[in-house]
KEKE-3310 file (N, C-alpha, C; in steps of 0.2 Angstrom, whole numbers, plus 5000, padded with zeros to 4 digits):
npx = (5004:5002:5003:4990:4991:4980:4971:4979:4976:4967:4969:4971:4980:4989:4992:4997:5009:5016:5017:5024:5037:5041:5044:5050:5043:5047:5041:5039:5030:5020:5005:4989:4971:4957:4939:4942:4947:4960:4969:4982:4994:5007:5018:5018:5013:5024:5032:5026:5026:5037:5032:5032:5029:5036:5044:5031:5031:5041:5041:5028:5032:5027:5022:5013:5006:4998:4996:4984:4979:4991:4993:4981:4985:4994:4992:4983:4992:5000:4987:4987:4998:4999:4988:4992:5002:4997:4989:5000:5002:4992:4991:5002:5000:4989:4997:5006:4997:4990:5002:5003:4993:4995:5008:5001:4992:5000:5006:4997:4994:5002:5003:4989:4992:5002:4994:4988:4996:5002:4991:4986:4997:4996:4986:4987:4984:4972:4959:4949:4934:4933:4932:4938:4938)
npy = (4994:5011:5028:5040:5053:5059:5057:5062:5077:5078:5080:5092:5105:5107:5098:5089:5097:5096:5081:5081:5088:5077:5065:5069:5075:5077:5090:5088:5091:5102:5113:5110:5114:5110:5117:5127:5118:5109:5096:5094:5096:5096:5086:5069:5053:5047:5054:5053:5041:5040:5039:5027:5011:5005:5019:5025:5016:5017:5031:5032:5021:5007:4992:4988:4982:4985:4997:5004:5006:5013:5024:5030:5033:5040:5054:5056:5057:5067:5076:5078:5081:5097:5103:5102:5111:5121:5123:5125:5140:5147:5148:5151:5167:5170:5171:5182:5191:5193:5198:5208:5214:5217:5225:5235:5240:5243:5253:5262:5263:5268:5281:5285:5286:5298:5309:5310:5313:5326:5333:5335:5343:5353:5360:5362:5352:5348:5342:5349:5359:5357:5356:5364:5360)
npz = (5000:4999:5000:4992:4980:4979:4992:5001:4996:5004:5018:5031:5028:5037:5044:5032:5029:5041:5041:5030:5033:5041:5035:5025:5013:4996:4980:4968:4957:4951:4959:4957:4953:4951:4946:4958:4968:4974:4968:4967:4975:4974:4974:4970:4966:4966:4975:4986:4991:5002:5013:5021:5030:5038:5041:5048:5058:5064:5069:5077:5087:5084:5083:5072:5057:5047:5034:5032:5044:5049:5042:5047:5060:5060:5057:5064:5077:5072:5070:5083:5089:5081:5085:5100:5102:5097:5110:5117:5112:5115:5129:5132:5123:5135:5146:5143:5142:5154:5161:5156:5158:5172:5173:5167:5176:5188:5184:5181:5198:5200:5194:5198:5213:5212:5205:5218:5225:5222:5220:5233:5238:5232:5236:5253:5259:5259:5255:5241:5248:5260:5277:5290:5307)
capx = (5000:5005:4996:4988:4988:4970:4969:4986:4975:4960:4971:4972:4986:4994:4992:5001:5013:5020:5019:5030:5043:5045:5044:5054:5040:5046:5036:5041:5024:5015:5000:4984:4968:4952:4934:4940:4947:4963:4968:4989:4998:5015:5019:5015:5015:5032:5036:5022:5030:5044:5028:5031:5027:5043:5045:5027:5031:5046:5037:5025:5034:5023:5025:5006:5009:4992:4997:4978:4980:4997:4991:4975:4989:4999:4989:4980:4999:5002:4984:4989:5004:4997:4982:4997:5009:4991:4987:5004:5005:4985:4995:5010:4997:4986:5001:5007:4991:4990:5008:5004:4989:4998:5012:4996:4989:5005:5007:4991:4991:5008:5000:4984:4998:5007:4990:4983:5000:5001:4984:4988:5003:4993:4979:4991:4985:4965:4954:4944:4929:4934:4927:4943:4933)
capy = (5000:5019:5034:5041:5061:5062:5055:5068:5082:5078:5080:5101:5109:5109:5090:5090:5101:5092:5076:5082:5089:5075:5060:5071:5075:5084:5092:5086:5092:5110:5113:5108:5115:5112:5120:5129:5113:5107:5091:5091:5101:5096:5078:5065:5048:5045:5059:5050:5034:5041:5037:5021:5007:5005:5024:5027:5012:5021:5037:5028:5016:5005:4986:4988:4981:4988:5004:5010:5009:5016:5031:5033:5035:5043:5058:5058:5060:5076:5081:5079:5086:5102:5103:5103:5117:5129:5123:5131:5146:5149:5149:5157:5172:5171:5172:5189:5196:5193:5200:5215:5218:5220:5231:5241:5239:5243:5261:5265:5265:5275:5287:5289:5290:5304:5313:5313:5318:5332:5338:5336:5346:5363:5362:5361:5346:5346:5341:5356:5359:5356:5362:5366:5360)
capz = (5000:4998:5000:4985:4982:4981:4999:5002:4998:5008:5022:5032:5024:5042:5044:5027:5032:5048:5038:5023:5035:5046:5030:5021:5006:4990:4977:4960:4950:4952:4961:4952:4954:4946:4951:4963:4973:4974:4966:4967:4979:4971:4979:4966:4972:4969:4980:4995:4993:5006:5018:5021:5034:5042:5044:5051:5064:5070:5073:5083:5091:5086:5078:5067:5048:5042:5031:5034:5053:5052:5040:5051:5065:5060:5055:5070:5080:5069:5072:5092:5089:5081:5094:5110:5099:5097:5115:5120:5111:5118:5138:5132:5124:5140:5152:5142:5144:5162:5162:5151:5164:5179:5172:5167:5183:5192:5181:5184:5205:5200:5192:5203:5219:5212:5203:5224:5229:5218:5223:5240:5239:5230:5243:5257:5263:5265:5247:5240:5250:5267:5282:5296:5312)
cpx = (5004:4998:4995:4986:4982:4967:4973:4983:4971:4963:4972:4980:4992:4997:5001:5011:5019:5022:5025:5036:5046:5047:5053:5050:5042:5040:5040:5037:5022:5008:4994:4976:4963:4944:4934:4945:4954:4966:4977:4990:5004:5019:5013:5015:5020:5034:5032:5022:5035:5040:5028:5029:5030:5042:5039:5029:5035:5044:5031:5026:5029:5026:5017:5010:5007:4995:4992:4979:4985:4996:4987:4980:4992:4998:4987:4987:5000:4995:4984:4993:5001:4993:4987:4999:5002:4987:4992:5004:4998:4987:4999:5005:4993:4991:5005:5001:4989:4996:5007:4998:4992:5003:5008:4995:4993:5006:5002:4990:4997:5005:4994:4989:5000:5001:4989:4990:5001:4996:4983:4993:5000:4988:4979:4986:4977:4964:4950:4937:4929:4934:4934:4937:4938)
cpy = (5006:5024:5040:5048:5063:5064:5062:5074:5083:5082:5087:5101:5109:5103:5088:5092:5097:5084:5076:5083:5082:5069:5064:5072:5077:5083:5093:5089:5101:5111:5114:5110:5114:5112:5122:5124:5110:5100:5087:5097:5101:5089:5074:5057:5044:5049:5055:5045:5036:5037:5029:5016:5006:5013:5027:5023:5015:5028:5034:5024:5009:5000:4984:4988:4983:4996:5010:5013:5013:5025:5035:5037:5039:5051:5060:5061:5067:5080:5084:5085:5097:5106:5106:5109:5125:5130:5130:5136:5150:5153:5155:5165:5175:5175:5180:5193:5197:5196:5207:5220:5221:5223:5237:5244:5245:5253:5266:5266:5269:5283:5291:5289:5294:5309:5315:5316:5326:5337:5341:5341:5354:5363:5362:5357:5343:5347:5348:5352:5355:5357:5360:5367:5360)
cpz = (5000:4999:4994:4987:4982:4988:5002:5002:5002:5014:5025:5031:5031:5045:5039:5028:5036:5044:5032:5027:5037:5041:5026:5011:5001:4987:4969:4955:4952:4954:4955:4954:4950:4949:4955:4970:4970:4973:4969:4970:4978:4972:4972:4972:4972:4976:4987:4995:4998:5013:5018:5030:5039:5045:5050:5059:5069:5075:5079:5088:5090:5079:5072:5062:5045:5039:5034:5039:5053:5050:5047:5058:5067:5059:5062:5076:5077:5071:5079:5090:5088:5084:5101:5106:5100:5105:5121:5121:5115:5124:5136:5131:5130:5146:5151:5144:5150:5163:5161:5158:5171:5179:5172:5172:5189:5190:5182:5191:5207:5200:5196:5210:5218:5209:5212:5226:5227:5220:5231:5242:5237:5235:5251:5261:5265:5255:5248:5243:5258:5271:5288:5303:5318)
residu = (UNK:UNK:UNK:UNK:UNK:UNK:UNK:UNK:UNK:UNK:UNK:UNK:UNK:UNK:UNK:UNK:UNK:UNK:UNK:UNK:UNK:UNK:UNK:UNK:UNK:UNK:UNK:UNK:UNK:UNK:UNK:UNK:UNK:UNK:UNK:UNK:UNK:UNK:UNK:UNK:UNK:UNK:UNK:UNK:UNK:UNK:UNK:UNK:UNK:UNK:UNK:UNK:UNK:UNK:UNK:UNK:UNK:UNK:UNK:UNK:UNK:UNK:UNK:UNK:UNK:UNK:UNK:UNK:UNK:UNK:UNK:UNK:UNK:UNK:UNK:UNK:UNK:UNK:UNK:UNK:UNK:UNK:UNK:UNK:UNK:UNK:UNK:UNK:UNK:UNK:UNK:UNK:UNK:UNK:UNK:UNK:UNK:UNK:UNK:UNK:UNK:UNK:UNK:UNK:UNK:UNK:UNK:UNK:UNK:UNK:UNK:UNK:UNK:UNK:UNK:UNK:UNK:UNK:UNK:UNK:UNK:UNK:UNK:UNK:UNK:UNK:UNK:UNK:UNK:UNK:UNK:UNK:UNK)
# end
């Protein structure tokens, strides 16, 4: 068995992606379009024969013979994959944003400290409209 670029495009372009890099995919033809929809993305099936059975097992760890199963697998591991990597960057944007807040935060009780000091220092020492009892 081999995996046949029809199948190859179905796949999201990010899936693909991770797959080419780690196989080692080239792109022998020219991307191919017709109605609209994508037929060839440049990887013939000489070039997605690199996907082979052996290599998927290694990525896996895993001793399955079936091609299908290993595909199905293997796909699913880069879907993982991808999922953790956008789970990261989710936290990592979260945790700036918590960060960026509390510098705010931090400038701002500056700011309102020196505006009362200020005011306090021109009205020697009592808020307008204060009654001396």
């Amino acid at each position: 068995m081999q995996l046949y670029s029809s199948y190859w495009v179905s796949l999201p372009t990010t899936v693909r992606a991770k797959m080419r890099e780690y196989f080692g995919i080239s792109r022998s033809t020219g991307t191919a379009v017709d109605g609209g929809r994508v037929v060839c993305d440049g990887s013939n099936e000489q070039d997605l024969s690199v996907v082979s059975v052996e290599k998927m097992q290694i990525l896996l760890g895993s001793t399955e013979t079936s091609f299908e199963t290993l595909i199905e697998q293997t796909i699913k591991y880069f879907t993982d994959e991808l999922e953790r990597e956008q789970n990261e960057r989710n936290e990592k944007d979260e945790d700036e944003r918590v960060s960026i807040q509390k510098v705010e935060a931090e400038v701002l009780a500056d700011a309102v400290e020196k505006l009362v000091e200020t005011v306090t220092k021109r009205r020697g020492g009592r808020p307008k409209g204060s009654k001396n009892k």
